[in-house]
TORDO-61447 format. One record per residue (C-alpha): residue in three letters; x, y, z. Coordinates in steps of 0.2 Angstrom, whole numbers. Example, Ala and Ser with C-alpha at 12.3 -4.5 7.8 and 13.67 -1.06 7.14 Angstrom:
<atoms>
+------+-------+-------+-------+
: type :    c1 :    c2 :    c3 :
+------+-------+-------+-------+
:  ALA :    62 :   -22 :    39 :
:  SER :    68 :    -5 :    36 :
+------+-------+-------+-------+
</atoms>
This chain:
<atoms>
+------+-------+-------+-------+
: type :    c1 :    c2 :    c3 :
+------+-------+-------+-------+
:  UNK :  -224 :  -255 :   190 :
:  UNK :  -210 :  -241 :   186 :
:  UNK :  -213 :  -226 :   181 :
:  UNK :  -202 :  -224 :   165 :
:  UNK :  -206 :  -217 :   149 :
:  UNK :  -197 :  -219 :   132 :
:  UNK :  -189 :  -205 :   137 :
:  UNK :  -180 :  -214 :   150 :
:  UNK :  -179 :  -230 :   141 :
:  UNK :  -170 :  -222 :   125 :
:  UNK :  -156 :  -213 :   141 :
:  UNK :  -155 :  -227 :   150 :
:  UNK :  -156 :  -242 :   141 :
:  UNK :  -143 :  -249 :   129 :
:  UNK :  -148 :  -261 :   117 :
:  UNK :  -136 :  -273 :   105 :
:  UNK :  -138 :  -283 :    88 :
:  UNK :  -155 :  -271 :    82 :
:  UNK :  -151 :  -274 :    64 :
:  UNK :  -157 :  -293 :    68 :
:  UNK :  -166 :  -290 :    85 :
:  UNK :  -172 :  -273 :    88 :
:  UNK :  -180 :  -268 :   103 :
:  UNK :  -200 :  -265 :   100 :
:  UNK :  -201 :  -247 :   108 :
:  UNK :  -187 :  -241 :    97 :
:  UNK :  -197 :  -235 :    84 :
:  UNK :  -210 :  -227 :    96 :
:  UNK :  -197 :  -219 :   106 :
:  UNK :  -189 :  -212 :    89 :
:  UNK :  -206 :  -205 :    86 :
:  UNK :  -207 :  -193 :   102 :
:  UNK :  -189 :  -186 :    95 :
:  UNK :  -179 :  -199 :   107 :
:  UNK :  -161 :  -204 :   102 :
:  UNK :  -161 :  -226 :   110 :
:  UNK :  -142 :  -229 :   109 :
:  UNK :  -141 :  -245 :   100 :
:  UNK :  -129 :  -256 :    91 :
:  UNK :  -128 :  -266 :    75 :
:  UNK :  -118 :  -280 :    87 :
:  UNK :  -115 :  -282 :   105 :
:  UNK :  -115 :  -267 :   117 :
:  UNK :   -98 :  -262 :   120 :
:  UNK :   -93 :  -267 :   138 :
:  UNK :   -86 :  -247 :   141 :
:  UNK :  -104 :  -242 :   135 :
:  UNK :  -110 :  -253 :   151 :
:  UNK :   -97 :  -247 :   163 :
:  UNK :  -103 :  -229 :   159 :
:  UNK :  -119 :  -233 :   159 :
:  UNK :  -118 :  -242 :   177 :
:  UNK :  -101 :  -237 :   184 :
:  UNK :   -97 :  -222 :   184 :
:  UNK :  -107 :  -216 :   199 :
:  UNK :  -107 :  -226 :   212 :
:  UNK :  -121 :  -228 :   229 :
:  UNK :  -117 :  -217 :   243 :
:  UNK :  -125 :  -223 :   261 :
:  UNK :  -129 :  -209 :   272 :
:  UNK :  -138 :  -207 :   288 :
:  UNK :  -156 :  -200 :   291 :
:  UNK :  -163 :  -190 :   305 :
:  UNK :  -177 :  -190 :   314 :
:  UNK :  -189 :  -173 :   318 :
:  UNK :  -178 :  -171 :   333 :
:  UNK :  -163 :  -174 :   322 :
:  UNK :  -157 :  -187 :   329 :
:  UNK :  -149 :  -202 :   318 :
:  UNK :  -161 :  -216 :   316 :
:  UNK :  -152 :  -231 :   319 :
:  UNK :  -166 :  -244 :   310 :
:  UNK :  -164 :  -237 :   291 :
:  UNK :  -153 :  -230 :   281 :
:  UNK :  -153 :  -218 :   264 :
:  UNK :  -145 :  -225 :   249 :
:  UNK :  -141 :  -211 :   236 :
:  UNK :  -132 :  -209 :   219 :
:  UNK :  -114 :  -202 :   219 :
:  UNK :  -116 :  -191 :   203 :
:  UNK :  -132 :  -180 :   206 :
:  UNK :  -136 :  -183 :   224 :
:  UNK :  -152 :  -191 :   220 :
:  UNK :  -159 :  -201 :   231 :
:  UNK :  -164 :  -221 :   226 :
:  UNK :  -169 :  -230 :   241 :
:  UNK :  -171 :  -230 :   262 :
:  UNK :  -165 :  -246 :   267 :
:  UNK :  -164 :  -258 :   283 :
:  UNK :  -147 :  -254 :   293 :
:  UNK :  -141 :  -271 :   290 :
:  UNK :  -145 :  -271 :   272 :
:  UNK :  -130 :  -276 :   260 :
:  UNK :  -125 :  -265 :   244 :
:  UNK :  -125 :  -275 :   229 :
:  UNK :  -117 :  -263 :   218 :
:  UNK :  -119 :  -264 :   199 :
:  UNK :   -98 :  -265 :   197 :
:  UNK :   -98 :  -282 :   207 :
:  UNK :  -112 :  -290 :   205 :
:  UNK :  -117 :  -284 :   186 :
:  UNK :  -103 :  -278 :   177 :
:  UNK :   -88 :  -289 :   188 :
:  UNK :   -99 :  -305 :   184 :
:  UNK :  -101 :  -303 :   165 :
:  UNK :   -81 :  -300 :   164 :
:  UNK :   -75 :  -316 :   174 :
:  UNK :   -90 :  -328 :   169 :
:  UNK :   -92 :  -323 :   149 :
:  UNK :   -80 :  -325 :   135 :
:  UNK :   -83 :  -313 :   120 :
:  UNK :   -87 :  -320 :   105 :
:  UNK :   -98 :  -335 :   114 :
:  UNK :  -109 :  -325 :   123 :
:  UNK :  -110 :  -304 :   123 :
:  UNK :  -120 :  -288 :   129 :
:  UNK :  -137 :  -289 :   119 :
:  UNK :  -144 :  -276 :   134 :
:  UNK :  -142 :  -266 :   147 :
:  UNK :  -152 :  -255 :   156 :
:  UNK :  -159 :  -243 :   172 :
:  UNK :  -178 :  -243 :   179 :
:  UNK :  -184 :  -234 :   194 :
:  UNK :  -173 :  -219 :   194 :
:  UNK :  -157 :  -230 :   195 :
:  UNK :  -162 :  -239 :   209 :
:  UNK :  -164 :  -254 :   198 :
:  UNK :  -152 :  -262 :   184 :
:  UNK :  -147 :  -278 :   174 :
:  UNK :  -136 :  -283 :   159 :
:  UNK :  -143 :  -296 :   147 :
:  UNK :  -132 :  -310 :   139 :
:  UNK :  -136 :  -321 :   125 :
:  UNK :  -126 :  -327 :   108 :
:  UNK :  -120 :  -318 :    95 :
:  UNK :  -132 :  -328 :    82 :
:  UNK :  -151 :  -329 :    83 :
:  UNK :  -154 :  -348 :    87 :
:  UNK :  -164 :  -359 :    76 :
:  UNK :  -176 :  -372 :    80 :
:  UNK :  -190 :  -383 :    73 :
:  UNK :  -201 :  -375 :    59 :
:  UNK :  -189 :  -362 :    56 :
:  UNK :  -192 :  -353 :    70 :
:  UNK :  -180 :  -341 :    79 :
:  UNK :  -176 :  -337 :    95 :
:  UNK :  -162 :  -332 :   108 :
:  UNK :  -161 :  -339 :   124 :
:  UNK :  -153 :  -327 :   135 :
:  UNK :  -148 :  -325 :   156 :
:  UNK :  -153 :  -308 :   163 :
:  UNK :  -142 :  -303 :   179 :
:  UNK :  -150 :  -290 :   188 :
:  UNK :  -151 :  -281 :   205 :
:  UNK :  -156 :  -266 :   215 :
:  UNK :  -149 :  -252 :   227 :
:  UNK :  -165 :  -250 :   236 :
:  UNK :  -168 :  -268 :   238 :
:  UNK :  -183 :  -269 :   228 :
:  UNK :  -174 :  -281 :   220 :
:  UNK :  -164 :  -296 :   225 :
:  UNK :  -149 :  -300 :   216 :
:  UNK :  -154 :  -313 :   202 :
:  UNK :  -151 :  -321 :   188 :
:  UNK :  -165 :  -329 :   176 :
:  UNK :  -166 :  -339 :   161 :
:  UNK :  -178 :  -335 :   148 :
:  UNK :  -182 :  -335 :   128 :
:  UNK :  -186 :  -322 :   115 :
:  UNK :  -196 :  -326 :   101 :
:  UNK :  -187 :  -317 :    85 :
:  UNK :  -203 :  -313 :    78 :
:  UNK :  -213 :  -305 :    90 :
:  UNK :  -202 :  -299 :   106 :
:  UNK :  -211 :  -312 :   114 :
:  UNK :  -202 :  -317 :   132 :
:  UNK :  -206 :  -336 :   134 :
:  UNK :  -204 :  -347 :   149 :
:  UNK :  -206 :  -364 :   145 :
:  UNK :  -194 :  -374 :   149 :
:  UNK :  -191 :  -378 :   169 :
:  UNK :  -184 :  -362 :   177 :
:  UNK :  -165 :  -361 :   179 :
:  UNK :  -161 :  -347 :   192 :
:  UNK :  -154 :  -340 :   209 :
:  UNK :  -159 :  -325 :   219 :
:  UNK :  -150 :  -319 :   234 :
:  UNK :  -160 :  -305 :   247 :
:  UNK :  -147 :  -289 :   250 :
:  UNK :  -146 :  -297 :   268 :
:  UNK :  -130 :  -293 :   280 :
:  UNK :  -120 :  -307 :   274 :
:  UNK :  -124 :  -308 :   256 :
:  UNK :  -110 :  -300 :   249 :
:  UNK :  -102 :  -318 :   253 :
:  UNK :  -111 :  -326 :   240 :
:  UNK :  -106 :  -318 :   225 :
:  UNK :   -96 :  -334 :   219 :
:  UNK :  -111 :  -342 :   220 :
:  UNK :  -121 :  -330 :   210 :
:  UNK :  -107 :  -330 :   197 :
:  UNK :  -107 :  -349 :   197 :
:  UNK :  -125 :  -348 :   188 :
:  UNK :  -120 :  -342 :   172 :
:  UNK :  -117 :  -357 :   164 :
:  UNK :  -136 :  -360 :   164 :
:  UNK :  -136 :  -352 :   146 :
:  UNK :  -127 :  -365 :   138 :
:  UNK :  -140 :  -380 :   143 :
:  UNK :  -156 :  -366 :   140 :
:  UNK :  -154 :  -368 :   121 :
:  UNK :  -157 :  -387 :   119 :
:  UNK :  -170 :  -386 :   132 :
:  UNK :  -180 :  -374 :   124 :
:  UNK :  -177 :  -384 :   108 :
:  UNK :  -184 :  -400 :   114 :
:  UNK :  -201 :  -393 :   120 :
:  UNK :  -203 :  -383 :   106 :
:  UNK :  -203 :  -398 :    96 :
:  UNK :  -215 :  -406 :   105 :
:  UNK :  -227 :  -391 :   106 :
:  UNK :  -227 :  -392 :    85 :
:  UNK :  -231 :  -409 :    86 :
:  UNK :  -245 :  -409 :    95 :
:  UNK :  -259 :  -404 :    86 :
:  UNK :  -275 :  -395 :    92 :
:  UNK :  -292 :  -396 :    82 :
:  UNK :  -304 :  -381 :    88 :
:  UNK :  -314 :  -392 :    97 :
:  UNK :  -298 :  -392 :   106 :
:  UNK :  -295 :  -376 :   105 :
:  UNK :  -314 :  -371 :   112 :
:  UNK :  -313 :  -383 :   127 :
:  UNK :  -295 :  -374 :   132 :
:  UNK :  -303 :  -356 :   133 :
:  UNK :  -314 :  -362 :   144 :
:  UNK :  -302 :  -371 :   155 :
:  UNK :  -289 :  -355 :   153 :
:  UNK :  -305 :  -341 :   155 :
:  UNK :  -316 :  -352 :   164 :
:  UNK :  -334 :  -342 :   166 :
:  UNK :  -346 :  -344 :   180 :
:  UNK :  -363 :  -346 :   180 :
:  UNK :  -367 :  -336 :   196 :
:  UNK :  -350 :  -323 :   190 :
:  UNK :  -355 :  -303 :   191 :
:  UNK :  -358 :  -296 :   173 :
:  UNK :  -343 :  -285 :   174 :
:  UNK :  -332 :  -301 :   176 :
:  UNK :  -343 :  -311 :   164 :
:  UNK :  -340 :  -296 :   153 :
:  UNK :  -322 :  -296 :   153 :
:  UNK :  -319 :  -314 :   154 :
:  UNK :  -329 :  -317 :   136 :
:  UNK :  -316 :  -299 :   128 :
:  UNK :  -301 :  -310 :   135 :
:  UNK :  -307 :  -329 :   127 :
:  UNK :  -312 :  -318 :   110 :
:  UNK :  -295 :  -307 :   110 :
:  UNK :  -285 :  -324 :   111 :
:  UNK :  -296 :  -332 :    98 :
:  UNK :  -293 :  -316 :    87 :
:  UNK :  -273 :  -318 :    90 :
:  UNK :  -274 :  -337 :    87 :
:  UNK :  -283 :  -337 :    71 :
:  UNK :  -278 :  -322 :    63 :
:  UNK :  -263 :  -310 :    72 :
:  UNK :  -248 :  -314 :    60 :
:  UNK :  -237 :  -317 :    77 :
:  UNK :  -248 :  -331 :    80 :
:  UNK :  -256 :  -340 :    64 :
:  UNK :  -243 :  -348 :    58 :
:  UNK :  -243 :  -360 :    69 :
:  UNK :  -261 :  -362 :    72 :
:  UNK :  -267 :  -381 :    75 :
:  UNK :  -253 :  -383 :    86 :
:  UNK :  -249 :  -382 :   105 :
:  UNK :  -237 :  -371 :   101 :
:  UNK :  -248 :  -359 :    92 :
:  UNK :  -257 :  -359 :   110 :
:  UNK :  -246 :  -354 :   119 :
:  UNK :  -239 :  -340 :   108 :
:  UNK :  -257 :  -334 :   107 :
:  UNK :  -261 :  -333 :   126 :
:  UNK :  -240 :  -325 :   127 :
:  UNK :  -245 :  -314 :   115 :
:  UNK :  -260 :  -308 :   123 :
:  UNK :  -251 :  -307 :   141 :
:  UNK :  -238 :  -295 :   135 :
:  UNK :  -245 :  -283 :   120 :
:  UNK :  -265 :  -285 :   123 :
:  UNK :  -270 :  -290 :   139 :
:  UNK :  -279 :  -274 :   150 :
:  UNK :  -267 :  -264 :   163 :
:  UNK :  -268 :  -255 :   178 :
:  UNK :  -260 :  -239 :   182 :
:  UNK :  -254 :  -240 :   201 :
:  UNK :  -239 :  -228 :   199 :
:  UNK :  -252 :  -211 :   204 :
:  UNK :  -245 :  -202 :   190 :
:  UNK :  -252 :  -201 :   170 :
:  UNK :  -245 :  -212 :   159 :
:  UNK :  -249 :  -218 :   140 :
:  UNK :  -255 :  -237 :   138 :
:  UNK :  -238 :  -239 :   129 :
:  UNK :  -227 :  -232 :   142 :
:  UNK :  -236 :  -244 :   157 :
:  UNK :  -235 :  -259 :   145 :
:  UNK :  -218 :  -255 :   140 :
:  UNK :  -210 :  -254 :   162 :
:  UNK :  -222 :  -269 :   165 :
:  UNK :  -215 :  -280 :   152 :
:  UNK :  -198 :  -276 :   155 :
:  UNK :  -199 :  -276 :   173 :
:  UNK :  -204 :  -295 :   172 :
:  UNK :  -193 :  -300 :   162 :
:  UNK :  -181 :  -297 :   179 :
:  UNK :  -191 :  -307 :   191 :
:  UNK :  -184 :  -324 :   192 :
:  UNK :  -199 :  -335 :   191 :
:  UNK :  -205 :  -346 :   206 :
:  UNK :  -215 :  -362 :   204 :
:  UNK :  -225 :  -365 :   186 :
:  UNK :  -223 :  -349 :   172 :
:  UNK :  -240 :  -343 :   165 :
:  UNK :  -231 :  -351 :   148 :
:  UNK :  -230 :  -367 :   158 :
:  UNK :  -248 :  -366 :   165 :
:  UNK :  -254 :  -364 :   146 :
:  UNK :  -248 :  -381 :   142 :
:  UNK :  -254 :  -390 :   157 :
:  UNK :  -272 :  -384 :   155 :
:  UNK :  -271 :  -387 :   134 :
:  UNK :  -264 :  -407 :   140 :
:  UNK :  -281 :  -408 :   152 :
:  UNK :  -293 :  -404 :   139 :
+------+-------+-------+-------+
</atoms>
């Protein structure tokens, strides 16, 4: 969890193609008297560069109480202001946002095919990523839209490991679905890593095959249809409840199955497709990212909006290991 506000996000964040796809806490950051720097098209690449390159990370050394230099760690901090945005091991690379962001979106993407849609800073800088998609909201089965897009990111405080993931957004919510079998690489800020940045750059193409993926499965889900017989039997599968559970966890269990029912029968991100697998798994997504309860572990006050806002877009980063939650919701809806 990060500890940014809108705020932060309307400084630090630059968003493309809003008049189609605008990003959901735009309004809500217009409404605290924020300024979001957007675009009706793609954001412009000099926008990113001054965004992400003009400062750069400075290693310095630290010092122990008896001020001697401590050989095991060293402090990573911005060029600009000072600030500081990470210790790190000694041996640790610096993936700077030139070379590995901004160097890999201007050899690997041609404008026009695929462009900027966003761009962006968490955890006081020491955190970035540049979001790719195409110019043109795809269309799939049913009419729905959507825009697969590939989301470089990487960190100066090795928080992060240089990645790049494969994901979908649903036009009509700002739903991030994972569906279709991951298609990723992530490489640790280990001493040798700066070697592999051909490789990192090499994944790009991913994009290009995530379309039609996404396509296929989507018309599966459609076709498969789900009575709510079915329906029931899968909420107890997903929320399954105890017999000898404690009546706080039998408490929140039956809020979770009901709030998924509510969004499944009747949220107007979710009923259009009800009856189908699809309708599923846009309700339990739904749920995950806008509903579902959250926990403040950053030790400083922050609205519900502002911690669902950071958690969300800080997933969206990770590059996904084994089975999505998207892809566990449609194993558990074929058992029942």
């Amino acid at each position: 969890m990060s500890l940014e506000t809108y705020g932060w996000l309307a400084r630090n964040v630059l968003a493309g193609f809003v008049i189609t796809r605008p990003p959901w806490w735009k309004d809500l950051a217009e409404r605290e008297g924020h300024a979001p720097q957007t675009w009706d098209g793609p954001v412009p690449i000099a926008a990113v560069e001054k965004l992400l390159c003009s400062w750069q990370p400075v290693v310095s050394s630290l010092y122990d109480e008896d001020m001697k230099i401590v050989t095991t760690h060293k402090l990573i901090r911005a060029s600009d202001d000072k600030s500081q945005l990470g210790i790190v091991g000694a041996d640790a690379a610096t993936h700077t946002y030139g070379d590995w962001l901004v160097g890999t979106v201007k050899e690997c993407v041609r404008p026009y095919e695929l462009e900027i849609s966003s761009v962006g800073l968490l955890r006081n800088r020491a955190q970035g990523w540049i979001q790719i998609e195409r110019p043109a909201t795809a269309v799939g089965p049913d009419g729905i839209r959507f825009s697969p897009y590939v989301t470089l990111s990487t960190s100066l405080d090795a928080s992060l490991a240089s990645q790049i993931n494969q994901n979908t957004q649903m036009t009509v919510c700002d739903n991030t679905l994972n569906i279709t079998r991951g298609q990723g690489v992530a490489f640790k800020h280990t001493s040798n890593s700066g070697s592999r940045l051909g490789t990192y750059r090499g994944v790009m193409s991913a994009i290009l095959r995530g379309e039609n993926d996404f396509k296929a499965i989507l018309e599966s889900l459609l076709a498969d249809q789900v009575s709510d017989t079915r329906f029931s039997r899968f909420l107890e599968a997903f929320v399954p409840i105890k017999d000898d559970d404690a009546p706080a966890k039998r408490t929140r269990s039956e809020r979770r199955r009901q709030e998924i029912t509510t969004l499944y029968r009747n949220d107007a991100r979710v009923e259009g497709w009800k009856g189908t697998a699809f309708g599923v798994v846009q309700a339990v997504n739904t749920h995950a990212q806008h509903v579902s309860q959250l926990r403040n572990t950053t030790g400083i006050e922050l609205s519900d909006t502002d911690l669902r806002a950071m958690r969300n877009y800080s997933q969206r980063l990770a590059v996904t290991k084994g089975e999505s939650a998207d892809q566990a919701t449609i194993r558990i809806l074929a058992s029942v």
